[in-house]
C-alpha positions in Angstrom: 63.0 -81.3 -2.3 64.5 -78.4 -1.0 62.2 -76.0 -2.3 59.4 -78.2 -1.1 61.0 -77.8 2.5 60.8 -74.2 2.1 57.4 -74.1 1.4 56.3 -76.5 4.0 57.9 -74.3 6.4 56.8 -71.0 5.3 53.0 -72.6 5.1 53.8 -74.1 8.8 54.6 -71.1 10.0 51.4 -68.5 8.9 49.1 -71.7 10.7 50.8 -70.7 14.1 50.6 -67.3 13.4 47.0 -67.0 12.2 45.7 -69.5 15.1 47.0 -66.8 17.8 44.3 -65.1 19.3 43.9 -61.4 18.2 43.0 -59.2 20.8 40.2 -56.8 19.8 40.5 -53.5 20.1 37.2 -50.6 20.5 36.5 -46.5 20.6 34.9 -45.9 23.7 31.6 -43.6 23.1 29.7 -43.6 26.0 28.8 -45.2 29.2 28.8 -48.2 29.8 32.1 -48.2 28.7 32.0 -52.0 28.2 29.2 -52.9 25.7 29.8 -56.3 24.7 29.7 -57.7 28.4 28.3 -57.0 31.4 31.1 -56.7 33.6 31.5 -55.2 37.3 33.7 -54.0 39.9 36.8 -51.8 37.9 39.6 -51.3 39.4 42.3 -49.5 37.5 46.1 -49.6 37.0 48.2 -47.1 35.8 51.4 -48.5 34.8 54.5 -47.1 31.6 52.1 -44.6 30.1 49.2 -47.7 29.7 45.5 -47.6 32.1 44.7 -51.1 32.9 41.4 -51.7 34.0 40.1 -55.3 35.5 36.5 -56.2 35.9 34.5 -59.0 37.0 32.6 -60.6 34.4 28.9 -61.2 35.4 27.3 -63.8 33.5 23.3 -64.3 33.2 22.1 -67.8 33.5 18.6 -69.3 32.7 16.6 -68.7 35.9 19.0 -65.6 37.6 15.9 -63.1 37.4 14.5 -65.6 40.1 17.8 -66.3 41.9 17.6 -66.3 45.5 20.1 -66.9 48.6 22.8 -64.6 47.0 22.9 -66.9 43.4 22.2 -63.3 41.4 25.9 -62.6 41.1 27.6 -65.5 38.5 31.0 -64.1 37.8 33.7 -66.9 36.8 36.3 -64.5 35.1 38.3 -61.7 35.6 38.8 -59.7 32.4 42.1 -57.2 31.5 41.2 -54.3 29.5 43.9 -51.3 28.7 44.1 -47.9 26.9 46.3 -45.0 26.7 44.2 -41.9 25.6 40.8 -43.5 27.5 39.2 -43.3 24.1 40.9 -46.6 22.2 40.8 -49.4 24.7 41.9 -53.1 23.7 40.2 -56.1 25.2 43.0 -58.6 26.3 39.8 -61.5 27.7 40.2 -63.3 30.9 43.1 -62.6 32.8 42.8 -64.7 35.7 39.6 -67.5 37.3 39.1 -68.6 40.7 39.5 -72.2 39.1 43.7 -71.3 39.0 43.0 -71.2 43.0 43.6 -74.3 44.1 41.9 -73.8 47.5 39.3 -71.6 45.7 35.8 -73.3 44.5 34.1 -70.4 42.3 32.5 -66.4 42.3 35.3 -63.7 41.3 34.5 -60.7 42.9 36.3 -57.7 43.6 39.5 -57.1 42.9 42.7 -55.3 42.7 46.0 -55.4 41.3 49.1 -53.4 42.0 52.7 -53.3 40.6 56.2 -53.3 42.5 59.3 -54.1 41.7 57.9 -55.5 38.0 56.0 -57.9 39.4 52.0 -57.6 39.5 50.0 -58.5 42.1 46.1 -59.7 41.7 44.2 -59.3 44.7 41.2 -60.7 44.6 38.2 -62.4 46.0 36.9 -65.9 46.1 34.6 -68.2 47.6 37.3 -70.8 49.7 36.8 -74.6 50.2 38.0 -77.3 52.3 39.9 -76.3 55.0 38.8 -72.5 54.6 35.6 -71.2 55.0 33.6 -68.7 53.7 34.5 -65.8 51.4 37.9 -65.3 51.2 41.1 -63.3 49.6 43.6 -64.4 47.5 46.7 -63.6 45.5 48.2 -64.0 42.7 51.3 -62.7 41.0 52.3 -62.3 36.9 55.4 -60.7 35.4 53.2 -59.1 33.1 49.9 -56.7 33.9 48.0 -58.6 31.7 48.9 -62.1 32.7 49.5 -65.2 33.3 48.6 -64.9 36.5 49.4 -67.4 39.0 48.6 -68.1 43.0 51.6 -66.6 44.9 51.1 -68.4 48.2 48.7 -71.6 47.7 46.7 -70.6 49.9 44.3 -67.7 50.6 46.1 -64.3 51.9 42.7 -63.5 54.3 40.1 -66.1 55.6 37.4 -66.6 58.1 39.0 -67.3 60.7 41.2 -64.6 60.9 38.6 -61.8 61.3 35.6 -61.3 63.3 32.3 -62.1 61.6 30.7 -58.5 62.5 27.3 -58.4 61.1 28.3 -59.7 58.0 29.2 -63.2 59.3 31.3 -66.1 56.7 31.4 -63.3 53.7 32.6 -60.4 55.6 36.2 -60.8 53.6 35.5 -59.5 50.1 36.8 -56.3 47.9 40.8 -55.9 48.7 42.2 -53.0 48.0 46.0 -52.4 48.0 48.3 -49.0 48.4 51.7 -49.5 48.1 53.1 -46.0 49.7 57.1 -45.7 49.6 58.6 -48.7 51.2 55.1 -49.9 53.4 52.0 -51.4 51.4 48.7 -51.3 53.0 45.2 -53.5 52.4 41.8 -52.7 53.3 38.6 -55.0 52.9 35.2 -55.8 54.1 31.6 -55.9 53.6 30.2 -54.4 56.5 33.4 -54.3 58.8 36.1 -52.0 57.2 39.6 -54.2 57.8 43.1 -52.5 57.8 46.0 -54.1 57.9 49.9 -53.7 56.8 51.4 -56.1 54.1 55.1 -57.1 54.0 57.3 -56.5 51.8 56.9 -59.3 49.8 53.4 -58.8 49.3 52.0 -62.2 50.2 52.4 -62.0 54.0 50.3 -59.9 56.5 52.6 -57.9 58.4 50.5 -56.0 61.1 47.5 -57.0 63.1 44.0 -56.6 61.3 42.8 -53.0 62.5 38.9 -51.7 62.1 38.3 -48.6 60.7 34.8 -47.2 61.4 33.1 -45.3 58.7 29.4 -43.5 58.6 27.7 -46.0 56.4 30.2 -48.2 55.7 29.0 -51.2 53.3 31.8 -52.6 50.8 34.1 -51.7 48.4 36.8 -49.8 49.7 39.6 -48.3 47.6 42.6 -46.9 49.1 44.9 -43.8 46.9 46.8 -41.0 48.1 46.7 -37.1 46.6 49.2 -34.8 47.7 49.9 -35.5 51.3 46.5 -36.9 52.2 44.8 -40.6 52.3 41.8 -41.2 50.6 39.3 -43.9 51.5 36.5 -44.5 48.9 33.9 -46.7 49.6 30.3 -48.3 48.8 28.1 -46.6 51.6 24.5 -46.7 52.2 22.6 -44.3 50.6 18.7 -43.5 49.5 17.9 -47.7 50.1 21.0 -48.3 47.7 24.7 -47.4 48.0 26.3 -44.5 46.6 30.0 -43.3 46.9 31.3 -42.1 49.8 34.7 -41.2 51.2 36.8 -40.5 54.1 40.2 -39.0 54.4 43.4 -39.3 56.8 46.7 -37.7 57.5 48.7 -41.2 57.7 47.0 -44.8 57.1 47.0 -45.4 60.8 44.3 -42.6 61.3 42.8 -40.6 62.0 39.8 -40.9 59.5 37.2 -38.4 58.5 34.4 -38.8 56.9 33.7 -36.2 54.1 30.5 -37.1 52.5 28.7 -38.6 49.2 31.4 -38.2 46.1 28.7 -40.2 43.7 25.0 -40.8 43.9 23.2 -44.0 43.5 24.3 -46.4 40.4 21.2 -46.1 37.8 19.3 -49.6 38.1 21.9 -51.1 40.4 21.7 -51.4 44.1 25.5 -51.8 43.9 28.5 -49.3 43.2 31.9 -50.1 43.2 34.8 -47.7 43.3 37.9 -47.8 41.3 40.0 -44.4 41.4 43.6 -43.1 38.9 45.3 -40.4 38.3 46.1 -40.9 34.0 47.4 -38.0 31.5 47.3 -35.5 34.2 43.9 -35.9 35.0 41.5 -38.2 37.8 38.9 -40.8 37.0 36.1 -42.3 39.5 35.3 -45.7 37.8 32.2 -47.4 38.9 29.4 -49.3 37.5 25.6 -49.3 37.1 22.9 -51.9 35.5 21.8 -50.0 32.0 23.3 -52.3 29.6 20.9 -54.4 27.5 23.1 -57.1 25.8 21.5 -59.5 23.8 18.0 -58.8 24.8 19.0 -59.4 28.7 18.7 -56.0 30.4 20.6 -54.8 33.3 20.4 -56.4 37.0 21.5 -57.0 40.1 24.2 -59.3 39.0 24.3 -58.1 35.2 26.2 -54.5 35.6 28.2 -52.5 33.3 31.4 -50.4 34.6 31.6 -47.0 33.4 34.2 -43.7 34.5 34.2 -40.1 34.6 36.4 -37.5 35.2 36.6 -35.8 38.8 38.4 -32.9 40.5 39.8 -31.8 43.6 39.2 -28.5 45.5 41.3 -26.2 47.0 41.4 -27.7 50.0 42.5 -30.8 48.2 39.2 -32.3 48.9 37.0 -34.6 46.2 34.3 -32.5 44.7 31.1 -34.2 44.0 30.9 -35.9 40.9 27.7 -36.2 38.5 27.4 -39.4 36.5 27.2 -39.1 32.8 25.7 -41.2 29.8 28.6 -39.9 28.1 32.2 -40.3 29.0 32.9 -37.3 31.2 36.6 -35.7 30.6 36.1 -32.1 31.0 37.6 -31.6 27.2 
């Protein structure tokens, strides 16, 4: 009987630990860097010696070639994907849905997450219901950089009503970006209005006034890191009919800003481009996305993207140089 416990046990016991879920591992050889999704919008994390990087998923649907009204983008889940040499990279799924919103009633867009004090913060954007209108940005917070997340505050961080529509109107609050610099953390936003304001130190609370920063070209995107002693400001701009990368730079976060030009051109097949910029193993990588995947027969669109990174440098003067967008994986090596 004993024996039979044993056995019951030991079977018992490889069930549970075959039915975990094994996360899948790749070698990146190219980009896209991401070939069995589409996915959109990276924004990395350097965090213990690890690069996390967190995308939108963009889904097709039957009919989204014809889509009109804004329904090209279908994007339900955040994914979590992490390396530590940016050649093995291991897919850790969805992370975090605009469903575990509460307030929240669909699209994951752009986001951001940031780490202080061990605690990780998702910044992110959602469409908001009922009392909220409009595009909106939310926050959640995990012990861990790959999850579970969970809303911090019950209620979005950024809404409607707390900014001026601009010429954006209701969706004018997408694409956070967060810098946490020494004791104060800053986060930017906007499509079409470039938003600035000054968190608290709990994360979850505004602390300043929402500022505008005015930028040649401004669209979306914006992305917020610091090299040396000087602020960067990356950001979708308006280029040749589509946007490219652009940036501006600033001796503090309260300004002044300078423009400084294109860093990247136009996404390949994309009208968008999204920014996501880290320093990792002593060198810098511009992540961004275009449209070139074919998956399954379903080429690349509007709302079907693929994210992708390349190394960059700095000048002497500590400046960006101009980066050139590769079908392989550019890291100088």
């Amino acid at each position: 009987m004993k024996n039979l416990l044993v056995i019951c046990l030991v079977g018992l016991l490889a069930v549970c630990c075959t039915s975990q879920p094994k996360e899948k591992t790749f070698v990146a050889e190219g980009n896209p860097l991401i070939t069995d999704k589409f996915t959109a919008d990276p924004a990395p994390l350097v965090h213990d010696g690890t690069l996390y990087l967190y995308v939108g998923h963009d889904e097709y649907y039957e009919g989204q070639d014809t889509a009109r009204g804004g329904r090209e983008f279908n994007i339900t889940e955040w994914l979590c994907y992490s390396t530590q040499d940016m050649v093995t990279w291991t897919d850790h799924g969805s992370v975090l849905k605009p469903t575990d919103f509460s307030w929240a009633v669909g699209e994951a867009w752009a986001s951001q997450v940031v780490e202080k004090n061990g605690k990780f913060y998702y910044y992110t954007t959602v469409q908001a219901g009922e009392p909220y209108t409009g595009k909106a940005i939310g926050v959640a917070v995990s012990d861990s950089p790959t999850g579970p997340f969970v809303d911090a505050i019950g209620a979005p961080l950024i809404h409607d009503k707390m900014t001026d529509n601009g010429e954006r109107g209701w969706w004018n609050d997408i694409d956070p970006t967060v810098l946490i610099d020494g004791d104060e953390s800053w986060i930017c936003w906007g499509n079409g209005t470039c938003f600035l304001a000054k968190l608290k130190s709990n994360m979850v609370e505004l602390e300043s006034r929402i500022d505008v920063i005015r930028l040649p070209r401004y669209v979306e995107g914006p992305w917020l890191h610091k090299h040396g002693d000087t602020y960067f400001l990356t950001y979708a701009g308006m280029g040749g009919g589509r946007e490219n990368i652009q940036y501006a730079t600033a001796p503090g976060m309260n300004g002044p800003w300078t423009y400084r030009g294109e860093l990247t051109h136009m996404a390949e097949n994309s009208f968008t481009i999204h920014p996501g910029i880290a320093e990792f193993n002593g060198k810098n990588y511009l992540f961004y996305h275009n449209a070139t995947l074919t998956l399954d027969g379903i080429s690349g669109a509007i709302g079907r993207r693929s994210v992708c990174v390349d190394e960059f440098t700095y000048d002497k003067n500590g400046m960006m140089n101009p980066m050139k967008q590769t079908k392989r994986i550019n890291t100088n090596k």
